[in-house]
Structure formats: C-alpha cells, structure tokens
C-alpha positions as CSV (number, residue, x, y, z in Angstrom):
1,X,7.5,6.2,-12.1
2,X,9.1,8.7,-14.1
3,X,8.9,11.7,-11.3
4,X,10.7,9.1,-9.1
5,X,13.7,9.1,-11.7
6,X,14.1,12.9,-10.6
7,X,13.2,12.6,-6.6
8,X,15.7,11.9,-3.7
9,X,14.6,8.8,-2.1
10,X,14.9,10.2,1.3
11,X,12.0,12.7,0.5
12,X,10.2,9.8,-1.4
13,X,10.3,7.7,1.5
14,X,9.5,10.3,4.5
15,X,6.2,11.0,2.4
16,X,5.4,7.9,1.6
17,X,6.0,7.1,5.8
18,X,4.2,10.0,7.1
19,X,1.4,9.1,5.0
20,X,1.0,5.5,5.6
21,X,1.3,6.4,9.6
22,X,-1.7,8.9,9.3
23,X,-3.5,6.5,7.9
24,X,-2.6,4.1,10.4
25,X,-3.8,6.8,13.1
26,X,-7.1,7.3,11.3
27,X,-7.9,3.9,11.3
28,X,-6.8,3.8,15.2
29,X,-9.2,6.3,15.9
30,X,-12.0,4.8,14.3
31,X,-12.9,7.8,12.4
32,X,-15.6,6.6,9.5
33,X,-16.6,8.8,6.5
34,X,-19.3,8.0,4.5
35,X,-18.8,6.0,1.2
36,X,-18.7,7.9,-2.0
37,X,-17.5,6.8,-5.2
38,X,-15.7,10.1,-5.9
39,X,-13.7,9.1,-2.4
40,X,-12.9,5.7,-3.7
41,X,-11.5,7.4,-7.3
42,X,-9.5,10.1,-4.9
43,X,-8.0,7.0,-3.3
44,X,-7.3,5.4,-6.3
45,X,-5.8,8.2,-7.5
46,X,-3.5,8.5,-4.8
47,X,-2.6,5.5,-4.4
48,X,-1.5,4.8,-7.8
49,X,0.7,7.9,-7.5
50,X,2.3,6.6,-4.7
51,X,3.1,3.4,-5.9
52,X,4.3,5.3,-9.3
53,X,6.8,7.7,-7.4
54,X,8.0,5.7,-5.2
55,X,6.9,1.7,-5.6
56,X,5.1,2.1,-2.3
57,X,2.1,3.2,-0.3
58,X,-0.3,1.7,-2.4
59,X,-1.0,-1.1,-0.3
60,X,-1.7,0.3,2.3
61,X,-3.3,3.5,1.6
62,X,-5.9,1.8,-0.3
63,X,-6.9,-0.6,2.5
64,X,-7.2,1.5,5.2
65,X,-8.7,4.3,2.6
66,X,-11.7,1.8,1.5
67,X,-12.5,0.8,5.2
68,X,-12.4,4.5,6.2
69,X,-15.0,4.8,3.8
70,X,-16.8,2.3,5.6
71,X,-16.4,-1.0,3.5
72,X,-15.3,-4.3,5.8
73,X,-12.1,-4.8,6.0
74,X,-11.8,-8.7,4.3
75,X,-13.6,-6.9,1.4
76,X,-11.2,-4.0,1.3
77,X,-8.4,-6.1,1.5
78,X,-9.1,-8.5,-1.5
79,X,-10.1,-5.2,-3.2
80,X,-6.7,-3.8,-2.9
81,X,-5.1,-7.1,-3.8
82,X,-6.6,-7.5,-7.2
83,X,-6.1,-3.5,-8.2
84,X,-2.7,-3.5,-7.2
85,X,-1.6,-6.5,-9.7
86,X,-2.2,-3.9,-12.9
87,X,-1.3,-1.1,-11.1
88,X,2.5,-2.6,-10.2
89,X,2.4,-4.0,-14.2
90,X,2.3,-0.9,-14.9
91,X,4.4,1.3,-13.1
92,X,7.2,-1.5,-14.1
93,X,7.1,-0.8,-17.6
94,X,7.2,2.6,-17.4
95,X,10.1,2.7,-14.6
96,X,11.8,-0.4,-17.3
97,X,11.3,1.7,-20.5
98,X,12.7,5.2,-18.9
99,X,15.4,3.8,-16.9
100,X,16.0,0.2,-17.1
101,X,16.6,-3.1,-14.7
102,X,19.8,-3.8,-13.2
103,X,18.8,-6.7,-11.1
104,X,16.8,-8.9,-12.8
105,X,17.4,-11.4,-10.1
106,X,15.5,-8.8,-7.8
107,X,12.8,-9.1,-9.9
108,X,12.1,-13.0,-9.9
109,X,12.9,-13.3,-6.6
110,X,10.5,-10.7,-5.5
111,X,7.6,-12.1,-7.6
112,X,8.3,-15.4,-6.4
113,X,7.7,-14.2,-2.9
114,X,4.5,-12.1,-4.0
115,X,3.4,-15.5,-5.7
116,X,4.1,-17.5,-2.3
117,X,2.7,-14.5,-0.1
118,X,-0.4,-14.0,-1.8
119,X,-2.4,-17.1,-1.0
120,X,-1.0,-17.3,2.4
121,X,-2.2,-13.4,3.3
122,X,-5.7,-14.6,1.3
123,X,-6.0,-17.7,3.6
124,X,-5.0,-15.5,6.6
125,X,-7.6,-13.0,5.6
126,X,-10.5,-15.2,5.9
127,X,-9.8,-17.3,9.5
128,X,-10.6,-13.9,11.0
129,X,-14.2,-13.8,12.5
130,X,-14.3,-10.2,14.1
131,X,-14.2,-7.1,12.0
132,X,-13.2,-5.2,14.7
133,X,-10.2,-7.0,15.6
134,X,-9.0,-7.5,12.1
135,X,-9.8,-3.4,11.7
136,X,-7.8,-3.2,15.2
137,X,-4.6,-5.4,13.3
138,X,-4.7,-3.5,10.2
139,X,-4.3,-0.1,12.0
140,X,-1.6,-1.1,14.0
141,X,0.5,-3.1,11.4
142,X,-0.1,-0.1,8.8
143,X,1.3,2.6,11.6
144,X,4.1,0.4,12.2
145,X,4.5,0.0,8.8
146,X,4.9,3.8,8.4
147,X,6.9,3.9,11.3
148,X,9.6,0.9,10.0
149,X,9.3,3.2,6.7
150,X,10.4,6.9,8.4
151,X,13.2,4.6,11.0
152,X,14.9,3.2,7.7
153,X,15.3,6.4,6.1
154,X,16.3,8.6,8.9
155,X,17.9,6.4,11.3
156,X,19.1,3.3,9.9
C-alpha cells in the first residue's frame, strides 16, 4: 500500500493488466505445473503485493496460480476467497494510516456489495459439475479481466 502512494496508476494498472491476462493465457493453454508448497508461498507472495500496490490482482492471480499448480478449481476458488478477506483488512489499514479515506461512502458501499456478492459467487461456484468447463470460464473471464483492466487505462 505504501509503494502505491508513490506509483502512477497508469503503470500500476498496465502491470497489474498484463499480468492478470498472462495468467488468463496460461490457464487457456492448459499448461499444469506440479504442486509445491514453495509455489503456493511464491503466489501468495505475489499476490499480496499486488493487491498492496495497487488494490488488485490478487483475485485473480491466486486462483488461476493454485489451479496451475494443479488444485481444482472450486477448491482454488474458496481458497482465494477466505485469504483474501485478511489480506484486503490489511492493506486498508496501512493505505488508511499513511494516507487517509476520503470517501467513506466508497467504502460501505463497496463492502455492502462484497457482502451481497460473496454468497452468490459461493452458490455459483458449486452448481458447476465439470472441472473443465469451470477451468475453461475462469480462463476466459480472468483474460478478459486483464483485458477490461489494460482498455480502461489506455483507452478509455
């Protein structure tokens, strides 16, 4: 959080989209690794910097990480549901404490849409009955995700 005080959100964001589109690719191509702790940390690792520079790319980067690494996908995606509530606790303080909140009306209306979303992604989730397919949706709708991310900043 406090590297993204100093950052121009035009670079922030470009990162943030090129690497949420290659991981979108990846997942596309079907390329598996095999499963390592030190490989889940990495992700972690990364992840949690991304979401501390730039509130995004967590998400994401996690999901389509853990499934790389050969976990399902409903497992990866509850996974990176349940790490992400401490991580975003935390990178609010810090981002609170170093620079302050302007809009706290941002910030209740956005957690009362994360508090709506949640269980309706969670229900969602399980009606799926074929990994592939929800493998298939989850690389598609994180590339386009990257994609919507790298349009907004240099286009939009």
């Amino acid at each position: 959080a406090l590297i993204a005080i100093n950052i121009p959100k035009a670079v922030l964001k470009t990162y943030i989209g090129i690497l949420v589109v290659a991981m979108g690719i990846i997942l596309l191509l079907g390329r598996k690794f095999e499963f390592s702790w030190n490989k889940m940390v990495a992700i972690g690792a990364l992840s949690a910097f991304n979401k501390g520079i730039s509130g995004g790319g967590f998400g994401p980067v996690v999901t389509s990480g853990q499934i790389m690494a050969g976990r399902d996908s409903k497992n990866s995606i509850g996974a990176t549901t349940f790490a992400e509530a401490p991580i975003c606790i935390v990178g609010f303080l810090t981002f609170l404490i170093a620079k302050g909140i302007y809009s706290w009306n941002l910030v209740v209306f956005l957690s009362i849409g994360a508090l709506l979303g949640a269980p309706l992604g969670a229900l969602l989730t399980s009606k799926f009955r074929s990994e592939k397919r929800l493998k298939i949706i989850l690389a598609i709708l994180t590339l386009v995700l990257g994609a919507w991310i790298l349009i907004r900043t240099w286009l939009l």
